[in-house]
Backbone and ligand atoms as CSV (ligand in chain L), in Angstrom:
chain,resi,resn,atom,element,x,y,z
A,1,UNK,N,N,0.820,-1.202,0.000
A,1,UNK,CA,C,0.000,0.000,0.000
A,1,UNK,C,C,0.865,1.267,0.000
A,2,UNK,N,N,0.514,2.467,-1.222
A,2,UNK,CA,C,0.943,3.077,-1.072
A,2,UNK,C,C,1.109,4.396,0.444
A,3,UNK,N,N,1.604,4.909,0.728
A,3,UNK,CA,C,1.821,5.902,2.158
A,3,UNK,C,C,1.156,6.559,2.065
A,4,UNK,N,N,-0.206,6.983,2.974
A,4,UNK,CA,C,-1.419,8.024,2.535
A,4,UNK,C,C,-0.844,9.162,2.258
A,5,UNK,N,N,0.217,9.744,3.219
A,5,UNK,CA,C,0.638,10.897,2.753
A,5,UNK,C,C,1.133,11.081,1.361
A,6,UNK,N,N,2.120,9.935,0.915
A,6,UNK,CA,C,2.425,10.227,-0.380
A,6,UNK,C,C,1.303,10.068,-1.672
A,7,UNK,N,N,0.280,8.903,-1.379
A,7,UNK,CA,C,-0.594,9.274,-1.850
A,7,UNK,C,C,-1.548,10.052,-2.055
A,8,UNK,N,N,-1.700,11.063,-1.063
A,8,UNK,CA,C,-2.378,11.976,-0.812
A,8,UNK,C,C,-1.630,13.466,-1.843
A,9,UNK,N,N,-0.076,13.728,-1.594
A,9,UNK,CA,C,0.168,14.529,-2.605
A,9,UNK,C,C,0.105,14.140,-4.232
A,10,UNK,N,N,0.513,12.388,-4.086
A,10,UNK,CA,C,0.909,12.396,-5.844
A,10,UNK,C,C,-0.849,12.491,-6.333
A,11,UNK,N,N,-1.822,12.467,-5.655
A,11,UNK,CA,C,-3.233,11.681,-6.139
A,11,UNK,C,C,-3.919,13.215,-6.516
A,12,UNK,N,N,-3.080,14.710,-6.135
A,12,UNK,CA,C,-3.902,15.975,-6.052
A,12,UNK,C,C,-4.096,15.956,-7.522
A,13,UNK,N,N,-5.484,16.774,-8.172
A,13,UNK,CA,C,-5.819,16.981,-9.065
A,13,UNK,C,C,-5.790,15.513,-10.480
A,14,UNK,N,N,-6.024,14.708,-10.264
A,14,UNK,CA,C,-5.987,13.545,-10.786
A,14,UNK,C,C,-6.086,13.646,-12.477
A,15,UNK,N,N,-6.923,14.876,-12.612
A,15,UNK,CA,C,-7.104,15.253,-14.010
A,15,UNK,C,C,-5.909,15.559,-14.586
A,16,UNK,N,N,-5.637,16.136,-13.957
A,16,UNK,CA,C,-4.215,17.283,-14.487
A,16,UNK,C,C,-3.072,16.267,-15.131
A,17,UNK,N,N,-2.978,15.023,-14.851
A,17,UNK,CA,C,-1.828,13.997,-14.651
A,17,UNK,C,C,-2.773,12.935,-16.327
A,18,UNK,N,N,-3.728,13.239,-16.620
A,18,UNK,CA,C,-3.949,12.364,-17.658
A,18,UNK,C,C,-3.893,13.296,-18.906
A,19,UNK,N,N,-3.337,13.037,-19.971
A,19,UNK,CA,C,-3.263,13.316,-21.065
A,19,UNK,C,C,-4.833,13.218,-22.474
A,20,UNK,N,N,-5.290,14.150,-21.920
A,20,UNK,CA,C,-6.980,13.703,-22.935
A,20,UNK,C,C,-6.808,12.771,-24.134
A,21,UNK,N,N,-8.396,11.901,-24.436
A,21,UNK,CA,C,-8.100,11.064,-25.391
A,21,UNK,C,C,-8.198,12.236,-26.258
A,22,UNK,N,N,-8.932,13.535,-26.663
A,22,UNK,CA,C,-8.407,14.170,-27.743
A,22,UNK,C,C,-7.476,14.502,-28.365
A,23,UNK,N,N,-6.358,14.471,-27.260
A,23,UNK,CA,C,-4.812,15.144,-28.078
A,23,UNK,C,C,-3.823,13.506,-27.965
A,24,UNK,N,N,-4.537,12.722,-28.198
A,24,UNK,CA,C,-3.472,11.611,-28.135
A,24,UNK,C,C,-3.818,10.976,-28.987
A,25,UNK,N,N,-2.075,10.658,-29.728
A,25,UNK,CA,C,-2.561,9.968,-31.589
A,25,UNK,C,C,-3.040,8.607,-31.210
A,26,UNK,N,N,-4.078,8.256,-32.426
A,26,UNK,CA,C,-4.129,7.003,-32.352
A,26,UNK,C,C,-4.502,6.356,-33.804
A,27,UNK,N,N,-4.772,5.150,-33.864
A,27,UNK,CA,C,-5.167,5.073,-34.937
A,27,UNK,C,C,-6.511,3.844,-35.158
A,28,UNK,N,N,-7.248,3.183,-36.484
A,28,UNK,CA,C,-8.010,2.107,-36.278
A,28,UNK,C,C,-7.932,1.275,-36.711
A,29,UNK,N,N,-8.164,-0.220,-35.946
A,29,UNK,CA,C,-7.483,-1.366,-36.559
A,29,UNK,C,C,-7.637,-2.135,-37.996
A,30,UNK,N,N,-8.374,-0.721,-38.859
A,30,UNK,CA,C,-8.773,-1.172,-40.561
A,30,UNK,C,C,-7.987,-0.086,-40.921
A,31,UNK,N,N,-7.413,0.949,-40.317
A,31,UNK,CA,C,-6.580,1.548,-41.409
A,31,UNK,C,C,-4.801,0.912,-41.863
A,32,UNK,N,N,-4.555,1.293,-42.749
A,32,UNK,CA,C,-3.361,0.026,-43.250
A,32,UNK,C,C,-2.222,0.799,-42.355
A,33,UNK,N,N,-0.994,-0.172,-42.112
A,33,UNK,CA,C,0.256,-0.633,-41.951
A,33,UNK,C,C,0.804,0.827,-42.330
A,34,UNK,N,N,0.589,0.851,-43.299
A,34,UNK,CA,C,1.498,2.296,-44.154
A,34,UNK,C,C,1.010,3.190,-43.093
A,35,UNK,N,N,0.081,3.880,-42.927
A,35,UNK,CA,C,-0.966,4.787,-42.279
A,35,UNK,C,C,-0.336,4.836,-41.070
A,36,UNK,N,N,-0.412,3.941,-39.891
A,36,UNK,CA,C,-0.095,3.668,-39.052
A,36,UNK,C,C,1.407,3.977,-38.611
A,37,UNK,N,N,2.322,3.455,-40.020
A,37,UNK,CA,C,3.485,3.924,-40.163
A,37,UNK,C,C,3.712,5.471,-39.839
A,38,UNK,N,N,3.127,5.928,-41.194
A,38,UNK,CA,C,3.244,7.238,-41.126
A,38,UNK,C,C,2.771,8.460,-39.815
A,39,UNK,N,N,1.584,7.839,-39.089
A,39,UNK,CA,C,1.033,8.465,-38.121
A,39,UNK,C,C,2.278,8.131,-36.788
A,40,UNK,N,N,3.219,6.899,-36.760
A,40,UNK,CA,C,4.386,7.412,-35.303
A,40,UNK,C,C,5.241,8.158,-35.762
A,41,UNK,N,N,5.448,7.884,-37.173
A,41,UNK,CA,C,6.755,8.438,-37.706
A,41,UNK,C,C,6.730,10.108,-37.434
A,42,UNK,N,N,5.352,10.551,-37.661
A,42,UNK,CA,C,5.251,11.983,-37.042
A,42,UNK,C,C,4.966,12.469,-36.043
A,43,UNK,N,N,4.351,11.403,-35.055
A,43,UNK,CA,C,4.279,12.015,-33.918
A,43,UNK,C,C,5.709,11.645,-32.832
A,44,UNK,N,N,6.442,10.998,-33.246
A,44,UNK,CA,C,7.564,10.471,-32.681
A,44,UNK,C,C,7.353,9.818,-31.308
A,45,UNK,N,N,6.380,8.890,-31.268
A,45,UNK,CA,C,6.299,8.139,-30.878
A,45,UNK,C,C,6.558,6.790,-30.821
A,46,UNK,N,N,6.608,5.332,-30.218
A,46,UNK,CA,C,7.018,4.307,-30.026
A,46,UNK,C,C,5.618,3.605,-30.346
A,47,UNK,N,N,5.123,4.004,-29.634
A,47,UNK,CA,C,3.514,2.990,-29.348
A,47,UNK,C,C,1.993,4.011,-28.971
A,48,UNK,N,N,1.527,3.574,-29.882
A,48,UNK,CA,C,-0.011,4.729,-29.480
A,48,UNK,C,C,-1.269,3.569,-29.496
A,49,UNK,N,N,-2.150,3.969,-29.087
A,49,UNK,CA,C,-3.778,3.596,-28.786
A,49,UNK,C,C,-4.299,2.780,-30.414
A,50,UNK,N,N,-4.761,1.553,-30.430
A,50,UNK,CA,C,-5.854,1.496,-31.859
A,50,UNK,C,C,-7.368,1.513,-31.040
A,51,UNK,N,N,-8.050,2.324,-31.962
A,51,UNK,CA,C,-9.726,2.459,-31.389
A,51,UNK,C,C,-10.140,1.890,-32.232
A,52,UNK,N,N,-11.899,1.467,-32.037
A,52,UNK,CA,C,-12.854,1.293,-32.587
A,52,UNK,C,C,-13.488,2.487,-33.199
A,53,UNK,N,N,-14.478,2.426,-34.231
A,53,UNK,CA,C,-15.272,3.481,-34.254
A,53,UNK,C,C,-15.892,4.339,-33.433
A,54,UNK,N,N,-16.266,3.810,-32.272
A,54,UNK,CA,C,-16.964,3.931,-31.282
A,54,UNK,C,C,-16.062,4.236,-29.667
A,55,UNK,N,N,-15.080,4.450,-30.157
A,55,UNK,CA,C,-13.566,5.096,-29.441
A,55,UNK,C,C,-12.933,3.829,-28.465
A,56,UNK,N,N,-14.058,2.809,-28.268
A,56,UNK,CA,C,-13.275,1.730,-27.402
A,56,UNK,C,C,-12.178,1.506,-27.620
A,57,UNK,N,N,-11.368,1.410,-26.604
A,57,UNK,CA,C,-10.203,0.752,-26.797
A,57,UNK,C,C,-9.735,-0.615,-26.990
A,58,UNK,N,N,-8.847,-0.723,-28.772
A,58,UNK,CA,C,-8.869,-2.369,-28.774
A,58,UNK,C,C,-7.390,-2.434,-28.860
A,59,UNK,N,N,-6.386,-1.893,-28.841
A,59,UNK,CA,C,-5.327,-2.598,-28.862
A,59,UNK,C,C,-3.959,-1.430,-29.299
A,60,UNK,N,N,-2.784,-1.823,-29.140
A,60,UNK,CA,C,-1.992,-0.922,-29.485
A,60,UNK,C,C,-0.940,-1.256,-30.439
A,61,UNK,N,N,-0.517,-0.339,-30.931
A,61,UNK,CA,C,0.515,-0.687,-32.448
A,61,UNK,C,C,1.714,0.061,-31.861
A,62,UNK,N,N,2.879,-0.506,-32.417
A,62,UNK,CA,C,4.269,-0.001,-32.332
A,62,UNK,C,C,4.613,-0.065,-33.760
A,63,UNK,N,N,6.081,0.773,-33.042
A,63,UNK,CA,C,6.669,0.826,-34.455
A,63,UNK,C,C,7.767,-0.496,-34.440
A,64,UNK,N,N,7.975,-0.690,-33.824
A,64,UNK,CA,C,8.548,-2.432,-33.402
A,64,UNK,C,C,7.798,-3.549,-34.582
A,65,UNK,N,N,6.413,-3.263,-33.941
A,65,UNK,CA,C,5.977,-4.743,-34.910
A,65,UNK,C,C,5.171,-4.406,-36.051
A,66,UNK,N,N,5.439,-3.257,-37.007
A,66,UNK,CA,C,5.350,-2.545,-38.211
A,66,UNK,C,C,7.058,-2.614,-38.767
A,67,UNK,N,N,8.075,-2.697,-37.804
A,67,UNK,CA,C,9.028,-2.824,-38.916
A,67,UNK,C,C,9.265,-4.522,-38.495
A,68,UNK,N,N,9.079,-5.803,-37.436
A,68,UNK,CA,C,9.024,-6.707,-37.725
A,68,UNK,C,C,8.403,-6.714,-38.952
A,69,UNK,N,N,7.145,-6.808,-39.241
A,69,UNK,CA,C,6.485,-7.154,-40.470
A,69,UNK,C,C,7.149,-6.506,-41.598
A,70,UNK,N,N,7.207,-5.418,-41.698
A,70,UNK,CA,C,8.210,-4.982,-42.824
A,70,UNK,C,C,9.119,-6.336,-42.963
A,71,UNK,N,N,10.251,-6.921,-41.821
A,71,UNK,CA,C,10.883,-7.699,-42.431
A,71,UNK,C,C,10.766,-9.019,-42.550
A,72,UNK,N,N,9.110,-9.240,-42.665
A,72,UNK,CA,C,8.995,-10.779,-43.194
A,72,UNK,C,C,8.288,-10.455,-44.398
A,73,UNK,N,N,8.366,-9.614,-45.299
A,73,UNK,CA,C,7.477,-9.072,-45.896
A,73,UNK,C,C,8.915,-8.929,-47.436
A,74,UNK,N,N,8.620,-9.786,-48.591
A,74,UNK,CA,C,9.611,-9.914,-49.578
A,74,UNK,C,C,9.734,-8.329,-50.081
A,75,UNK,N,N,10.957,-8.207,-50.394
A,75,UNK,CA,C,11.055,-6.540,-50.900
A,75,UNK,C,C,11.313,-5.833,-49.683
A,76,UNK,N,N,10.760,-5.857,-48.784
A,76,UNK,CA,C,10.305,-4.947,-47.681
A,76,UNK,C,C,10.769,-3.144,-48.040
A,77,UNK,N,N,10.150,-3.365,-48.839
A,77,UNK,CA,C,9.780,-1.839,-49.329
A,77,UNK,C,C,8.528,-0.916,-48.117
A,78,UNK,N,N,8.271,0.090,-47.894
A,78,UNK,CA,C,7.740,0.261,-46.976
A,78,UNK,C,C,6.096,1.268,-47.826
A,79,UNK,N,N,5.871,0.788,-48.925
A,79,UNK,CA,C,4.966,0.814,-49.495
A,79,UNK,C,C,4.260,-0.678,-49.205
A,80,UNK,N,N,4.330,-1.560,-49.324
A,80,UNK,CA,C,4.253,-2.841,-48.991
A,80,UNK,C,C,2.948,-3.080,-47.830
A,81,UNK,N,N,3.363,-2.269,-46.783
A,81,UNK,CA,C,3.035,-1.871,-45.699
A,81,UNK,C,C,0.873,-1.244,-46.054
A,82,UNK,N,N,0.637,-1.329,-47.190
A,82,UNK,CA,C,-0.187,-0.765,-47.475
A,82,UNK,C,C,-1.433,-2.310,-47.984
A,83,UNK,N,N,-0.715,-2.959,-47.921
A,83,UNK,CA,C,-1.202,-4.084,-48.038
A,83,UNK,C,C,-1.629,-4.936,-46.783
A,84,UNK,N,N,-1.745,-4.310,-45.618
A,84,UNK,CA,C,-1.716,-5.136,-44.316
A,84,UNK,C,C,-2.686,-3.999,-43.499
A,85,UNK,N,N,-3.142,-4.191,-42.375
A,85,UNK,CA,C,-3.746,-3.393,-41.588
A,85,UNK,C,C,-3.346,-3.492,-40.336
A,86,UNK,N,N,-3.382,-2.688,-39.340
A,86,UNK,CA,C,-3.488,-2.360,-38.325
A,86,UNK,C,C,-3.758,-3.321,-37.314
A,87,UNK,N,N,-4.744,-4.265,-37.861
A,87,UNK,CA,C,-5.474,-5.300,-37.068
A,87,UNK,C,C,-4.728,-6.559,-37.125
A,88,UNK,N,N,-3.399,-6.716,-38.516
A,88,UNK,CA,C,-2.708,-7.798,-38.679
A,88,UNK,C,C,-1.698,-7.927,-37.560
A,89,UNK,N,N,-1.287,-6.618,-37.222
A,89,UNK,CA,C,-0.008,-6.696,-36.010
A,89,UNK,C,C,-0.466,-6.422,-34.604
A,90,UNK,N,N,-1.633,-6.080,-34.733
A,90,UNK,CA,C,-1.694,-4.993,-33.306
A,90,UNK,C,C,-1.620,-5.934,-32.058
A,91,UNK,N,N,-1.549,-4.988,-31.447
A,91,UNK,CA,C,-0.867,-6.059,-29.722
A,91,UNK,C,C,-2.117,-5.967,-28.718
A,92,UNK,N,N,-2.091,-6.735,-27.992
A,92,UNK,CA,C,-3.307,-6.589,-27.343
A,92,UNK,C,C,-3.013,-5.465,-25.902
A,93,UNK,N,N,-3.624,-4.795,-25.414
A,93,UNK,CA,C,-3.825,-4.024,-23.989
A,93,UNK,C,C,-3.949,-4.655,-22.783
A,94,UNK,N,N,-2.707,-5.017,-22.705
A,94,UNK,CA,C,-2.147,-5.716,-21.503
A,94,UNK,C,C,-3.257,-5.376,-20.016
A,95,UNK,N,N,-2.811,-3.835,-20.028
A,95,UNK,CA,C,-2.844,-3.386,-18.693
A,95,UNK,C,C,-3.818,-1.891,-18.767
A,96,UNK,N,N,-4.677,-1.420,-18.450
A,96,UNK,CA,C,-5.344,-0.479,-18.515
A,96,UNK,C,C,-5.908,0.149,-16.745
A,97,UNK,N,N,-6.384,1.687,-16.587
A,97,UNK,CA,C,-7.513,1.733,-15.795
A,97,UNK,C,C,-8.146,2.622,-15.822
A,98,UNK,N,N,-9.388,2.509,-15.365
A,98,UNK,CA,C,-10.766,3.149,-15.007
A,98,UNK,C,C,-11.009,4.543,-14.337
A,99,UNK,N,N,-9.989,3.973,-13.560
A,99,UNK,CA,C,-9.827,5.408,-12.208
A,99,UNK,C,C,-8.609,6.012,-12.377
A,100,UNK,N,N,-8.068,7.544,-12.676
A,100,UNK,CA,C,-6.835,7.759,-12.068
A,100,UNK,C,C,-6.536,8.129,-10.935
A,101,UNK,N,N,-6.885,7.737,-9.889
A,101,UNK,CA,C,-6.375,7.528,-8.933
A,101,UNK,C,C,-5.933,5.958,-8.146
A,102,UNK,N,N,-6.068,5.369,-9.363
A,102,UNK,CA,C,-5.252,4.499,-8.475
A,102,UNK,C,C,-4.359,4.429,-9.074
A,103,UNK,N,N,-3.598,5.231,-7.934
A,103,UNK,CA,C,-2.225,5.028,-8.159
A,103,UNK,C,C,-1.520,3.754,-7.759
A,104,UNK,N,N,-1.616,2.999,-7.194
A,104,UNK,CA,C,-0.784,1.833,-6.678
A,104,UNK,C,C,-0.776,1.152,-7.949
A,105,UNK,N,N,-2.082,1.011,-8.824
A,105,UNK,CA,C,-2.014,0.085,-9.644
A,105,UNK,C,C,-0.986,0.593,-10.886
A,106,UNK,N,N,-1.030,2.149,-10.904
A,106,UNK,CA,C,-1.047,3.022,-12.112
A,106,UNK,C,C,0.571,2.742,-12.081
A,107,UNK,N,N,1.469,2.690,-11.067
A,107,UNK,CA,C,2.964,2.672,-10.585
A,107,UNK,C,C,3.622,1.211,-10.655
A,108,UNK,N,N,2.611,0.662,-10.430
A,108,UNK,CA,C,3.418,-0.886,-10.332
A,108,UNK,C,C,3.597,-1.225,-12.191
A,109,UNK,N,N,2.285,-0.500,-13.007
A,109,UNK,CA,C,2.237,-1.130,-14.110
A,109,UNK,C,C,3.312,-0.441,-14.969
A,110,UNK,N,N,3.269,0.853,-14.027
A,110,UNK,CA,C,4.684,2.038,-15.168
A,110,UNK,C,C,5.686,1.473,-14.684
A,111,UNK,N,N,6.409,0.530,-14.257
A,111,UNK,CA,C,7.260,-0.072,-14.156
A,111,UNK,C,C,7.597,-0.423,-15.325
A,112,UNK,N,N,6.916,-1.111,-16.011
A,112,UNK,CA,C,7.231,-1.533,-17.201
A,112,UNK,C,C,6.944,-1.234,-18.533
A,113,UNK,N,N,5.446,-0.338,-18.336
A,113,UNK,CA,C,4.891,0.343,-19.364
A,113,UNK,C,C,5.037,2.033,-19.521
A,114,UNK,N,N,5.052,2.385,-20.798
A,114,UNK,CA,C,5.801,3.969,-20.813
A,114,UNK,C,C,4.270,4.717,-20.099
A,115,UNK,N,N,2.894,4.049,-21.087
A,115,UNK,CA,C,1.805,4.870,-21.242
A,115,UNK,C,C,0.741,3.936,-20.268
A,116,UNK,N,N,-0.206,4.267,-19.346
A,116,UNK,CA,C,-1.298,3.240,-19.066
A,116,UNK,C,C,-2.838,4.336,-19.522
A,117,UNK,N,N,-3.490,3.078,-20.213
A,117,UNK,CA,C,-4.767,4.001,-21.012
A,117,UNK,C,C,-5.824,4.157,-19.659
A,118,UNK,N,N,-6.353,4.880,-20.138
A,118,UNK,CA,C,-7.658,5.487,-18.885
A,118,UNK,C,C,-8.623,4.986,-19.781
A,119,UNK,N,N,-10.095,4.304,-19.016
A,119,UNK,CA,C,-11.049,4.206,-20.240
A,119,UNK,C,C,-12.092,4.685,-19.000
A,120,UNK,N,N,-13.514,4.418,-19.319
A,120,UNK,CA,C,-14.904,4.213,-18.680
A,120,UNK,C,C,-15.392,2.949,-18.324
A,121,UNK,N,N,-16.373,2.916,-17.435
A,121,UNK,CA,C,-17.125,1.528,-17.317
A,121,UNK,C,C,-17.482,0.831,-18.567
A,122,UNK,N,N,-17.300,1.535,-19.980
A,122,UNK,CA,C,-17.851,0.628,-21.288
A,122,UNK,C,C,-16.674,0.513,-21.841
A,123,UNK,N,N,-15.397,0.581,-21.323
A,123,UNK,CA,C,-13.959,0.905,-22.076
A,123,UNK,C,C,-13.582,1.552,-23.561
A,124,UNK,N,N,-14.764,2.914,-23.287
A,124,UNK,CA,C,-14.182,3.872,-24.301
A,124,UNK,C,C,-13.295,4.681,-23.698
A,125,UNK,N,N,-12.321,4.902,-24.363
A,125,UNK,CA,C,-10.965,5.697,-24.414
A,125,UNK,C,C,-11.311,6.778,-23.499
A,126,UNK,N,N,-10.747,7.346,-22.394
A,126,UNK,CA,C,-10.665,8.617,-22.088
A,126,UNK,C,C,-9.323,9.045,-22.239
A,127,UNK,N,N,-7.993,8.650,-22.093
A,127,UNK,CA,C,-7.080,9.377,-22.469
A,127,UNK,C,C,-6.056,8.097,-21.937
A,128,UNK,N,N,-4.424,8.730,-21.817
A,128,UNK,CA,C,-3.373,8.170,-21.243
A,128,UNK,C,C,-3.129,8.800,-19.562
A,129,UNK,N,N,-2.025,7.951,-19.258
A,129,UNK,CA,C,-1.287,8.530,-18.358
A,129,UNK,C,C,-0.245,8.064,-18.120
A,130,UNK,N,N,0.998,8.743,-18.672
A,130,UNK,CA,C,2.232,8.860,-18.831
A,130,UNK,C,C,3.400,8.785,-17.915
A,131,UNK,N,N,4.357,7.994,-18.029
A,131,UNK,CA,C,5.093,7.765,-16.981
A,131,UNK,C,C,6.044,9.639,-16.926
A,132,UNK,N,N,6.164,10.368,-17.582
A,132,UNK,CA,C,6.582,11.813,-17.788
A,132,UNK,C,C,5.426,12.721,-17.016
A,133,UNK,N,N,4.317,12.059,-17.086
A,133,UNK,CA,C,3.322,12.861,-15.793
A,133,UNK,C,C,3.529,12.223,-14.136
A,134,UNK,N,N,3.424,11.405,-14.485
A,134,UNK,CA,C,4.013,10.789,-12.911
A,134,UNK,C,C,4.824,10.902,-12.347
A,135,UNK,N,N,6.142,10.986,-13.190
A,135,UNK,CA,C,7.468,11.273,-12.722
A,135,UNK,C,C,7.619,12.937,-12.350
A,136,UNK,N,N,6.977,13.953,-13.158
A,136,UNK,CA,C,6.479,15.259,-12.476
A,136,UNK,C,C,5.841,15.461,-10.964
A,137,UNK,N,N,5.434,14.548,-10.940
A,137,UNK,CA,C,4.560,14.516,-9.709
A,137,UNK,C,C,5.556,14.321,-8.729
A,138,UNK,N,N,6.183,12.850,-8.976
A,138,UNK,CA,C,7.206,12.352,-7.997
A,138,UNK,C,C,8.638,13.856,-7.814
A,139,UNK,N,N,9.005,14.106,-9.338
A,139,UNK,CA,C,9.707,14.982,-8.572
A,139,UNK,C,C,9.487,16.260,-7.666
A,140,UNK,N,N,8.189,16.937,-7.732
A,140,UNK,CA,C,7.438,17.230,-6.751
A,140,UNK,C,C,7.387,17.050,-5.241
A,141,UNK,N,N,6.990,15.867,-5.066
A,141,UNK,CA,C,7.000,15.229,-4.034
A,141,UNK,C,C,8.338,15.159,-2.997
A,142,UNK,N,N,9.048,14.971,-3.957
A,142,UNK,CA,C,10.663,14.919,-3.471
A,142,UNK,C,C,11.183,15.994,-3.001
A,143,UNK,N,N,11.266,17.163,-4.125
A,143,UNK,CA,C,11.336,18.246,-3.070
A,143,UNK,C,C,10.618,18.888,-2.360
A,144,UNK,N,N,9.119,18.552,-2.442
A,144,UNK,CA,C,8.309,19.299,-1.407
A,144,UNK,C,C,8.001,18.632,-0.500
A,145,UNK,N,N,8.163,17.709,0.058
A,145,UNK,CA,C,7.966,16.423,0.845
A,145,UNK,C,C,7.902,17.392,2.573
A,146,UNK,N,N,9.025,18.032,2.399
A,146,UNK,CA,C,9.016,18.710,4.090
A,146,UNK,C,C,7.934,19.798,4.422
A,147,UNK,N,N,7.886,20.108,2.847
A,147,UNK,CA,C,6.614,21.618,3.311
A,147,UNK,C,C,5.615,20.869,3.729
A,148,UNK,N,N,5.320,20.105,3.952
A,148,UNK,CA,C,3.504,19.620,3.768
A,148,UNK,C,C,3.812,18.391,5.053
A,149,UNK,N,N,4.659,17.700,5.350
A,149,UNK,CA,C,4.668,17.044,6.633
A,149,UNK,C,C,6.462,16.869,6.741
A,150,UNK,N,N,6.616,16.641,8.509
A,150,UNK,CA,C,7.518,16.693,9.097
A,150,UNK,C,C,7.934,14.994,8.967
A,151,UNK,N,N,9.088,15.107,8.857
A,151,UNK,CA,C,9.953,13.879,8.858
A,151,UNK,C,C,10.815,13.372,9.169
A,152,UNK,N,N,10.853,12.358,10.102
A,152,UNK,CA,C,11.634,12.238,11.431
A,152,UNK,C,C,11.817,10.439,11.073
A,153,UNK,N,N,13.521,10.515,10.887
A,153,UNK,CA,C,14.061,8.879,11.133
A,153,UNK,C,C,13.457,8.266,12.053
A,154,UNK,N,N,13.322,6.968,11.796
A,154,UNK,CA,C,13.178,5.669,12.801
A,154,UNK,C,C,14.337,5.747,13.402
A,155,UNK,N,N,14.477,5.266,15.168
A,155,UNK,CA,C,15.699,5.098,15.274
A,155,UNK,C,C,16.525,3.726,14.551
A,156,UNK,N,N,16.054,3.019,14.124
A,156,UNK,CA,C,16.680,2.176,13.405
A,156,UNK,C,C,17.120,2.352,12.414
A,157,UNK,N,N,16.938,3.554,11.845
A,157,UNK,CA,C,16.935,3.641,10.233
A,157,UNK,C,C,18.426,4.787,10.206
A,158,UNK,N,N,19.701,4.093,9.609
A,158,UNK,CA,C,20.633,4.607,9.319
A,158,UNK,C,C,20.468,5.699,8.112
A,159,UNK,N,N,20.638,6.671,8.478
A,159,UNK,CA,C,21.195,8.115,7.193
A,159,UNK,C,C,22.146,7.825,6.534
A,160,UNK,N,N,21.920,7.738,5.214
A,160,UNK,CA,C,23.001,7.962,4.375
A,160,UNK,C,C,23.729,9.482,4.380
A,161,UNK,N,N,24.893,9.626,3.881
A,161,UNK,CA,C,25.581,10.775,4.004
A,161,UNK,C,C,24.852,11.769,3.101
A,162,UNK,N,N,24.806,12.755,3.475
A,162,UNK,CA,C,24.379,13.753,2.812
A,162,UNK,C,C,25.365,13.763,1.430
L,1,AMP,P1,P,6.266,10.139,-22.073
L,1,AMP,O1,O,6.245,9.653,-20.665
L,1,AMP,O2,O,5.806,11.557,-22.282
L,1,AMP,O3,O,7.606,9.839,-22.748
L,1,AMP,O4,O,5.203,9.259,-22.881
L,1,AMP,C1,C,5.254,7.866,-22.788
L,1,AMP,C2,C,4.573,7.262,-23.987
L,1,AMP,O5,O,3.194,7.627,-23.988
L,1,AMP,C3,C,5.092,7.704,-25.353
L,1,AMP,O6,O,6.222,6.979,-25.746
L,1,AMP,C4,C,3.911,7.384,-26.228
L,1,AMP,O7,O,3.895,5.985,-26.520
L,1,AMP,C5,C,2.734,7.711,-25.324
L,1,AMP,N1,N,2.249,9.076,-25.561
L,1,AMP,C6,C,2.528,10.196,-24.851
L,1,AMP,N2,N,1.865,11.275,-25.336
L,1,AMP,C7,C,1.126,10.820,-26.398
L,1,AMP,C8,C,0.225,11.431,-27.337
L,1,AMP,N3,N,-0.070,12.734,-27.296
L,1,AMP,N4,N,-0.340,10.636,-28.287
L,1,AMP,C9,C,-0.052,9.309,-28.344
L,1,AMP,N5,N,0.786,8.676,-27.481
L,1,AMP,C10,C,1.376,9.416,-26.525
């Protein structure tokens, strides 16, 4: 469990820390390979959202397994790429949540993941939340840690050197 206090600062304004599904690229799992291509290549991204029509969230594309396929793909010309869809590579959504505030869950999963998606009770898209928003928070926390409560060693607990 996270420390109420620390949860209590990283959890302020919960909105502020998610990235809207409006300003976050994505793409749909019928538009082609090429498309998809072209849509990280400009946003310089690694990995973004695939939606449904209906904004649910079904799955996510990299640029990893757009250039795998590129190289099982004869020629691998990157026109090629126009021949395949979105839905041939896409990866499934491991890890998602509902609430941003949970943070315990939101931290254990950015361990390993850059982005965790936010959806609704019907899992349409509401946005991301970014390990670059969290880590704002945390550095926050770090240096403001004394304004907001007092903090006093265990006697057991050895200080490292300043
Ligand atoms: P960051 O912590 O800002 O580096 O973002 C982590 C990851 O979240 C990025 O590598 C992208 O995969 C994803 N991401 C962040 N912002 C956006 C956005 N506006 N649209 C799509 N994906 C995004």
């Amino acid at each position: 469990m996270i420390d109420p206090a620390v949860a209590r600062m990283l959890r302020n304004d919960p909105k502020s820390y998610v990235i809207s599904a409006d300003i976050v690229a994505n793409v749909t799992a019928t538009n082609t390979l090429e498309h998809a291509f072209m849509v990280l290549s400009k946003v310089g991204y690694s990995r973004i959202p695939v939606l449904d029509a209906d904004d649910h969230l079904q799955g996510m594309i990299s640029l990893a397994v757009i250039t795998d396929k590129l190289l099982h793909v004869p020629g691998a010309a990157v026109d090629q790429l126009s021949n395949y869809t979105v839905a041939d590579v896409m990866l499934p959504v491991e890890h998602w949540v509902d609430d941003p505030t949970k943070l315990e869950t939101i931290l254990n999963y950015m361990i390993n993941e850059p982005f965790i998606p936010l959806v609704d009770e019907h899992k349409v898209f509401q946005g991301i939340i970014t390990r670059r928003e969290i880590l704002k928070r945390i550095n926050y926390l770090a240096h403001n840690l004394a304004n907001y409560y007092e903090v006093t060693p265990r006697e057991n607990v050895v200080e490292e050197d300043k």
